[in-house]
C-alpha positions in Angstrom: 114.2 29.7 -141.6 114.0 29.7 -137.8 117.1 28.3 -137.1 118.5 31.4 -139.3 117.1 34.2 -137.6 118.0 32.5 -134.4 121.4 32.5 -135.3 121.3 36.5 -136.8 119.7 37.6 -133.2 122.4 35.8 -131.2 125.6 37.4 -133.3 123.8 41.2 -132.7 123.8 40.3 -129.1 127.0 38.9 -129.3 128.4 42.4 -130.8 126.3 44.7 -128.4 127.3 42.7 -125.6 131.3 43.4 -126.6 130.5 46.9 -127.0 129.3 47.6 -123.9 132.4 46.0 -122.6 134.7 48.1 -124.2 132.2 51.3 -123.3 132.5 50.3 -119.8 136.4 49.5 -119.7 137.2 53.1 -121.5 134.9 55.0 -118.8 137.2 53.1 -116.4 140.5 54.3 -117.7 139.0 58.0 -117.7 138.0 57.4 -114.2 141.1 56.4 -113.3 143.4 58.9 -115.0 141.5 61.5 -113.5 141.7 60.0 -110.3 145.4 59.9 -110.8 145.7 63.5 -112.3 143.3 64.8 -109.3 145.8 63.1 -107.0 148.9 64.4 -108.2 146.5 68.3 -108.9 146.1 67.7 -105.1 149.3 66.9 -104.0 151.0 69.6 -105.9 148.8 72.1 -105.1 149.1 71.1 -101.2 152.6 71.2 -101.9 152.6 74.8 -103.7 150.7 76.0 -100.6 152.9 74.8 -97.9 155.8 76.1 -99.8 154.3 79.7 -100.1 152.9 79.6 -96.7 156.9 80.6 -96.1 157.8 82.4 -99.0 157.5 85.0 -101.7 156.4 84.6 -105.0 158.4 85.2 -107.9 158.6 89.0 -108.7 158.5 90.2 -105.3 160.9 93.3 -104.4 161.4 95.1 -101.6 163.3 98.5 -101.9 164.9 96.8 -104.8 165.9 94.1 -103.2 164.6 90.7 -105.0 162.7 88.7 -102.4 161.4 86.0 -105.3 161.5 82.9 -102.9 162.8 84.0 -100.0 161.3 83.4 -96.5 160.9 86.4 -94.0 163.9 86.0 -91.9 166.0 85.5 -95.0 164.7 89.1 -96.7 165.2 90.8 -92.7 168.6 89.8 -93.0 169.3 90.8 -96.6 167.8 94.3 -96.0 169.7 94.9 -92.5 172.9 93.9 -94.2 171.9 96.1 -97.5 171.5 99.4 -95.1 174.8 99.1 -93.2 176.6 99.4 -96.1 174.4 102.0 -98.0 175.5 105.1 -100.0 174.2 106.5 -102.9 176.4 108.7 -105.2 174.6 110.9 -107.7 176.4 113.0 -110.4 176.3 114.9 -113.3 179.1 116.2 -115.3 181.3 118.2 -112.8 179.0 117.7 -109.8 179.3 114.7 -107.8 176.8 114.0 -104.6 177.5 111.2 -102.1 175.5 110.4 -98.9 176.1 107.9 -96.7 173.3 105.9 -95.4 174.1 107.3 -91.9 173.6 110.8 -93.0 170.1 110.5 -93.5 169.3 107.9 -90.3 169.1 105.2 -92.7 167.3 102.0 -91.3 166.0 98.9 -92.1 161.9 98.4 -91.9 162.1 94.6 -90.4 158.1 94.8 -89.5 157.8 95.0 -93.7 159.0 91.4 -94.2 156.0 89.5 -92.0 153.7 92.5 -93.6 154.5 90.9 -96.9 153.9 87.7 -96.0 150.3 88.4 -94.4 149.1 89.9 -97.5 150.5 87.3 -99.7 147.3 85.1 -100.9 148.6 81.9 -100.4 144.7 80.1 -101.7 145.9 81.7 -105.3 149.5 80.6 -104.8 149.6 79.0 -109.3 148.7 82.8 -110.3 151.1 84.3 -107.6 153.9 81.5 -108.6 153.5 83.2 -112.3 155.3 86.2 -110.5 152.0 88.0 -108.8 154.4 89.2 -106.3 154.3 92.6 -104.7 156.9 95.4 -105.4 157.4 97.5 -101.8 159.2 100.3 -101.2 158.5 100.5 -97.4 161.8 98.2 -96.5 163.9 100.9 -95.3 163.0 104.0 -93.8 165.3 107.2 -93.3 165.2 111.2 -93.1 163.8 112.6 -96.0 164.6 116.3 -95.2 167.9 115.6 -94.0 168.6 114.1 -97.6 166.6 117.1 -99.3 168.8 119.6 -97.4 172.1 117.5 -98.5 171.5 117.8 -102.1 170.1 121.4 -101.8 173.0 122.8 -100.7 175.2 121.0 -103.2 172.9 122.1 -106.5 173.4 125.5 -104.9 177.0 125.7 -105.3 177.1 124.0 -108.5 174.8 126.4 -109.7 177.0 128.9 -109.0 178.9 128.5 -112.0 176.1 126.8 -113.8 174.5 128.6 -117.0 170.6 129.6 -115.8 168.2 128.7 -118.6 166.5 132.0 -120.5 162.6 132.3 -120.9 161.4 133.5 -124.0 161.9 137.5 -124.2 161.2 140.0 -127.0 163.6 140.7 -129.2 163.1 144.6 -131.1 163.4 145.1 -135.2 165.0 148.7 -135.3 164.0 148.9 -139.1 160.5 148.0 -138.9 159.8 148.6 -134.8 158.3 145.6 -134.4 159.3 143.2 -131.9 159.1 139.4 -132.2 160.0 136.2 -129.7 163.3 134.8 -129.0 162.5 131.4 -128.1 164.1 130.2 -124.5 167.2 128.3 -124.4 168.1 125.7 -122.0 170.8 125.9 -119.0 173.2 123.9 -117.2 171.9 124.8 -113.8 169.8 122.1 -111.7 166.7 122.4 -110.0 166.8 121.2 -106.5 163.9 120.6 -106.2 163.8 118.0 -109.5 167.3 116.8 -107.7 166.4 115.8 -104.8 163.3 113.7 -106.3 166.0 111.7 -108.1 168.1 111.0 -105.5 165.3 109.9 -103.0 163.9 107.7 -106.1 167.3 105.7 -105.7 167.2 105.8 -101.8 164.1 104.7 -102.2 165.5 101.2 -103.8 168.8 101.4 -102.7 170.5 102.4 -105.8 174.1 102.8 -105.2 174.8 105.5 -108.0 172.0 107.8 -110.1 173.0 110.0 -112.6 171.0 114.0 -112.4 169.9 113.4 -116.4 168.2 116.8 -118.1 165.0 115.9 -116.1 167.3 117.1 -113.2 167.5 120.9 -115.0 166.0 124.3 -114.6 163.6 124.7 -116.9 162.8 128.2 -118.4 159.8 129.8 -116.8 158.2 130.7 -120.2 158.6 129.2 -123.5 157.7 130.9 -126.7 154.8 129.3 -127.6 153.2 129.6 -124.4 150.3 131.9 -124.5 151.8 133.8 -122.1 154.5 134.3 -124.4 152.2 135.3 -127.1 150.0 138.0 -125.1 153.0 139.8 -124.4 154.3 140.2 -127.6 150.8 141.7 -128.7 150.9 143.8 -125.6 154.2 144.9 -126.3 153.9 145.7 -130.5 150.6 147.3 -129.2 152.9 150.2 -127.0 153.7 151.6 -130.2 150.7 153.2 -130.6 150.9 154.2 -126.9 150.0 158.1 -126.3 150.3 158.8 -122.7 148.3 162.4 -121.3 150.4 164.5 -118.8 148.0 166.2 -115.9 148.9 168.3 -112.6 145.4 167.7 -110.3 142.6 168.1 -113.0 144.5 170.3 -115.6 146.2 168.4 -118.9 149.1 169.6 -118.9 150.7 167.9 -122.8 150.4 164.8 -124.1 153.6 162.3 -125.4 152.7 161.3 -128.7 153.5 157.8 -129.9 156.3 158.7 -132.2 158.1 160.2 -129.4 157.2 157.3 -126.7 158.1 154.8 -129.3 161.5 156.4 -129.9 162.2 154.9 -126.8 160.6 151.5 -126.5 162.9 148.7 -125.8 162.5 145.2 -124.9 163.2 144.0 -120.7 162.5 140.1 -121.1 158.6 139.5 -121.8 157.7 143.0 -121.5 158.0 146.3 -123.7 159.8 149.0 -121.3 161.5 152.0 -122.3 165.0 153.5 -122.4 164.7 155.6 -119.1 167.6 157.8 -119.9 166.3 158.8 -123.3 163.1 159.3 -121.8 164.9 161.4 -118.7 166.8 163.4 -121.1 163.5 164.3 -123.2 161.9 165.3 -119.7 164.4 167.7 -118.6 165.4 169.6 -121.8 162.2 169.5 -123.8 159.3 168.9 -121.6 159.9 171.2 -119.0 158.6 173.8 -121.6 154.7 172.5 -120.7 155.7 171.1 -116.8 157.2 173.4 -114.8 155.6 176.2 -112.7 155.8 178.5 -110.4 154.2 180.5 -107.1 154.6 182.8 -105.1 157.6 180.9 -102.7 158.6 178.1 -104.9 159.8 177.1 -108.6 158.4 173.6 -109.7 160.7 171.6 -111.4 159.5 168.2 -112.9 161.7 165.2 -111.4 163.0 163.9 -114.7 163.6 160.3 -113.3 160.8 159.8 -111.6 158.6 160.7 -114.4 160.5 158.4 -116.8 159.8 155.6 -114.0 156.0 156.4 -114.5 156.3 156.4 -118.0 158.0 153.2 -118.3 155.2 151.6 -115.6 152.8 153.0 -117.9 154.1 151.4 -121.0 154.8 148.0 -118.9 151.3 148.0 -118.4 150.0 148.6 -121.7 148.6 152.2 -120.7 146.1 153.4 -117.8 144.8 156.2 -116.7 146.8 159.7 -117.5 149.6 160.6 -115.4 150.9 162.9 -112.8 153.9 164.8 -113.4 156.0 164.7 -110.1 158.1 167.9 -109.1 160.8 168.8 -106.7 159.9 172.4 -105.1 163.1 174.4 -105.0 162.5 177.9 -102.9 162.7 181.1 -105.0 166.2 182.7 -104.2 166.1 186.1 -104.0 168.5 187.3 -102.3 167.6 191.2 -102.7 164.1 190.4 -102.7 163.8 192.5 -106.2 166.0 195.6 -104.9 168.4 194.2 -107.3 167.0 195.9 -110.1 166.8 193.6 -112.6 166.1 194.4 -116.2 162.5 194.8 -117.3 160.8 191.7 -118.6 160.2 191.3 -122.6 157.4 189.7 -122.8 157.8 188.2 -126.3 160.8 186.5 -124.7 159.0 183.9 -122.3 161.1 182.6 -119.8 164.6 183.7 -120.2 167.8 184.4 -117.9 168.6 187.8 -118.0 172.2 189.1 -117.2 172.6 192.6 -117.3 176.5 193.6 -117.4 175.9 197.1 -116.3 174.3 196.2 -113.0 176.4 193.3 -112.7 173.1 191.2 -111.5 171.4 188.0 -113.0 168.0 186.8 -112.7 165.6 183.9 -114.4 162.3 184.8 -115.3 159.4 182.5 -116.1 157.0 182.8 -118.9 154.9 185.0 -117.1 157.5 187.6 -116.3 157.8 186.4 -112.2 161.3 186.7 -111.1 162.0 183.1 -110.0 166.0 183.6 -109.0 167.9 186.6 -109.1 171.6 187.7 -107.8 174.6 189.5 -108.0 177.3 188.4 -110.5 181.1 189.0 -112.0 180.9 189.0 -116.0 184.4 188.8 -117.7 187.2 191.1 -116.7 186.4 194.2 -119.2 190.2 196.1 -118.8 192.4 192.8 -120.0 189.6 192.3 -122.9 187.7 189.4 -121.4 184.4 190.7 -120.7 181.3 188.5 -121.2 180.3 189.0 -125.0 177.0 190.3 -125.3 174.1 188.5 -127.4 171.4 186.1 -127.1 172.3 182.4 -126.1 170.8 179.1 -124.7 172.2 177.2 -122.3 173.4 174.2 -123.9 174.6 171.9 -120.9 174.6 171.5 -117.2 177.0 169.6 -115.6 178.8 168.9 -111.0 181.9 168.4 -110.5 183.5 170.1 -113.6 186.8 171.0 -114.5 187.9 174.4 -115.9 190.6 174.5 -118.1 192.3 177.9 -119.3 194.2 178.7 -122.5 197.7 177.7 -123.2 198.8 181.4 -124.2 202.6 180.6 -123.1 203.0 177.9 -125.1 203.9 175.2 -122.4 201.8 172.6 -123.7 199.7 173.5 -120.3 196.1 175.3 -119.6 197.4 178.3 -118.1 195.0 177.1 -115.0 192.4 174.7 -114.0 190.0 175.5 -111.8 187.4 173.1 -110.2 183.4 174.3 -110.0 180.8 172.5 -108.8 178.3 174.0 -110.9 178.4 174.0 -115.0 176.1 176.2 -117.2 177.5 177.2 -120.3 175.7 179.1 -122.9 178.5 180.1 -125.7 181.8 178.5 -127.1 182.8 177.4 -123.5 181.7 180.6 -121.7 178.6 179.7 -119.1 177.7 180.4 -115.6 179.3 178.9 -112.5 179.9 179.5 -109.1 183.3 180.5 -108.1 184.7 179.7 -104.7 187.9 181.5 -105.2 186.0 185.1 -105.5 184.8 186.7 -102.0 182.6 189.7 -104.3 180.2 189.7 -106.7 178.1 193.0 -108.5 179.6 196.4 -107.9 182.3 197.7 -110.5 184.4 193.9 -109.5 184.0 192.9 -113.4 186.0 196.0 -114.7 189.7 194.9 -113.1 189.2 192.2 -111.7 186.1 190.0 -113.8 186.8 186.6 -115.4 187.9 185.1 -118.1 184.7 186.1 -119.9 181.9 183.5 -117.6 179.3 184.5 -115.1 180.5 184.3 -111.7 177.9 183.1 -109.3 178.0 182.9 -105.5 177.7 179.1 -104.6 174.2 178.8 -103.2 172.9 181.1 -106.5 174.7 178.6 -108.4 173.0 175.4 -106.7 169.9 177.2 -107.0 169.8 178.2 -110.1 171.2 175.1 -111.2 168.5 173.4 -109.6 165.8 175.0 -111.7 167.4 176.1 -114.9 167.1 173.8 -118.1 169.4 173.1 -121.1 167.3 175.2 -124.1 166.6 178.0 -121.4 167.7 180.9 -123.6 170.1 184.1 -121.9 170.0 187.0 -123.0 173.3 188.8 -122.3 173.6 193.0 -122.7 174.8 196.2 -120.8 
């Protein structure tokens, strides 16, 4: 039995014994291909380091210039050469922009290249060599305004022809008097500044041709639906209901009602504004009825114009505070200072222009019976059948610079004359006050051989006054 279990120890020492063995020869060949890996880790690693101790890592760029690899004299030479023969042309359809790199001082930036090289971490050279390397737009330098001012000056003269873009604006419904928003449409003309930012983009990396894409454009200042587009369409619907007070000092003098104001709302862009001629005409033939005034040296005739120009700043702003009717002062003119013996004031008649044949005299009185212009006058020519017809009237126009034109009564396809005046009232079928600069007398018995054709003769100056403060819808009242 003991021979056995000598023999059964021996063969499990025998098998630990070869185990070890082959434990201790594997741990060797790990030791040694590591050894060998660490060796050739070492060496390339030494070798990566040496070789980007001199040169850039893959990726690097230098005002677009690739610099993967290169050593620092080799990218000082590629960028002096690249500047020398520089130019850029931008473009876009008819417009065509070229600089030369000497028109904007263009230079190479040597000190860049051993910059580049400092800053390159040669310790992390494997990440670098994955193409870590730096992207630098510092390797030229050159005048930036001089550049700026080149493309300036050619986007202005293409712009010139150029279509500028349209901000939103209000467009008006007639039917229902409502306005809405017209959205903006685009141009053709180029912003400079947006040019200019291209072009130095491809200086910048030496781009030899850009082309001004729609980035390059004007752009419309508002777009309709900005919400400065939408508060100006409420603001400009809301004028509609717009009444705006009339005062002189502290007294109200009328107020325009909406229907009237909106009559003659239209739309200027973004903003509700009014037709100023509408609103002009309104002023001198209808609302001089509740304006105008008088004392005891002048008449006061509201300035049409420049009370349409408050109205419209008034609507522009969406209302404020009432507003003040602006007059021209005109001096009475009365030349007789009342000897002229006008005819009595009717009272029941307001302001009126009285022309009494008789006396051969005019005169304009206002609503309170003052005598605010007065003169002598030639009616129509009485003997030859022309003499002013007698009746109640209104004067229905006032024009400068007119033309009168006579009958044809010998048939020669002619007015039998034509007289200029510079001063047009009329008041019934073509018969109306004027001055006459081809008549030396006025008043007396003059009307009875040697009147007009059947209008009221004024001396000039009554003329320009009375033109001055009369109004189309003053009535005249013509008798003996």
């Amino acid at each position: 039995m003991k021979g056995t279990v000598s023999q059964e120890e021996s063969a499990r020492d025998r098998v630990r014994r070869q185990r070890r063995a082959r434990k201790r020869r594997k741990t060797l060949r790990v030791v040694l291909v590591f050894a060998l890996v660490l060796g050739v880790v070492g060496g390339g690693y030494a070798a990566g380091y040496t070789y980007f101790c001199n040169h850039y890592y893959p990726g690097t760029t230098v005002s677009g210039i690739d610099a993967s690899g290169m050593t620092k004299d080799e990218l000082e030479q590629r960028l002096v050469l690249a500047v020398e023969s520089y130019a850029v042309t931008a473009s876009r359809g008819s417009l065509t922009i070229e600089v030369a790199g000497s028109d904007i001082d263009l230079a190479a930036n040597k000190d860049v290249a051993q910059s580049l090289m400092d800053d390159q971490d040669v310790r992390a050279w494997p990440l670098g060599a994955l193409g870590g390397g730096d992207k630098c737009e510092r390797g030229i330098e050159y005048d930036a305004k001089k550049l700026d001012a080149l493309v300036t000056k050619a986007v202005k003269k293409y712009n010139k022809t150029a279509t500028q873009p349209q901000s939103a604006s209000l467009t008006l419904n007639e039917a229902t008097h409502q306005f809405a928003l017209e959205a903006q449409k685009p141009g053709t003309a180029l912003s400079a500044k947006e040019s200019c930012k291209i072009v130095r983009g491809a200086v910048d990396v030496l781009q030899h041709s850009v082309e001004l894409g729609d980035e390059a454009l004007k752009q419309p200042k508002v777009t309709k639906d900005s919400p400065e587009a939408k508060a100006a369409l409420k603001q400009a619907n809301d004028a509609f209901s717009l009444q705006i007070p009339l005062v002189r000092g502290e007294e109200e003098l009328t107020t325009i009602a909406s229907e009237t104001l909106g009559a003659w709302i239209v739309a200027n862009g973004l903003v509700a504004d009014i037709n100023k001629e509408a609103a002009s005409d309104y002023v001198a033939n209808d609302l001089w009825r509740y304006t105008d005034y008088s004392d005891d040296q002048n008449a006061y005739v509201v300035d049409a114009d420049a009370l349409a120009n408050k109205i419209s700043e008034f609507v522009k702003a969406g209302g404020g505070d009432p507003v003040e009717v602006t007059y021209a002062a005109t001096p009475l003119y009365l030349p007789g200072a009342g000897a002229l013996n006008p005819a009595e004031w009717e009272a029941d008649r307001g302001r009126y222009i009285d022309i009494n044949k008789t006396e051969q005299v005019a005169c304009l009185y206002d609503a309170t019976g003052k005598v605010l212009w007065e003169t002598p006058v030639t009616t129509g020519n009485e003997k030859d059948g022309h003499g002013t017809p007698v009746g109640e009237y209104d004067v229905y126009d006032k024009q400068t610079d007119f033309m009168l034109l006579g009958e044809d009564k010998n048939n020669d396809g002619k007015p039998d004359y034509e007289r200029h005046v510079d001063y047009w009232m009329p008041f019934f079928s073509g018969i109306g006050m004027h001055d006459a600069d081809w008549r030396t007398v006025y008043g007396g018995q003059e009307h009875l051989e040697n009147g007009s054709g059947g209008c009221v003769n004024l001396p000039k100056d009554a003329a320009a006054a009375l033109f001055a403060i009369a109004h189309v819808g003053d009535a005249v009242v013509v008798h003996d």
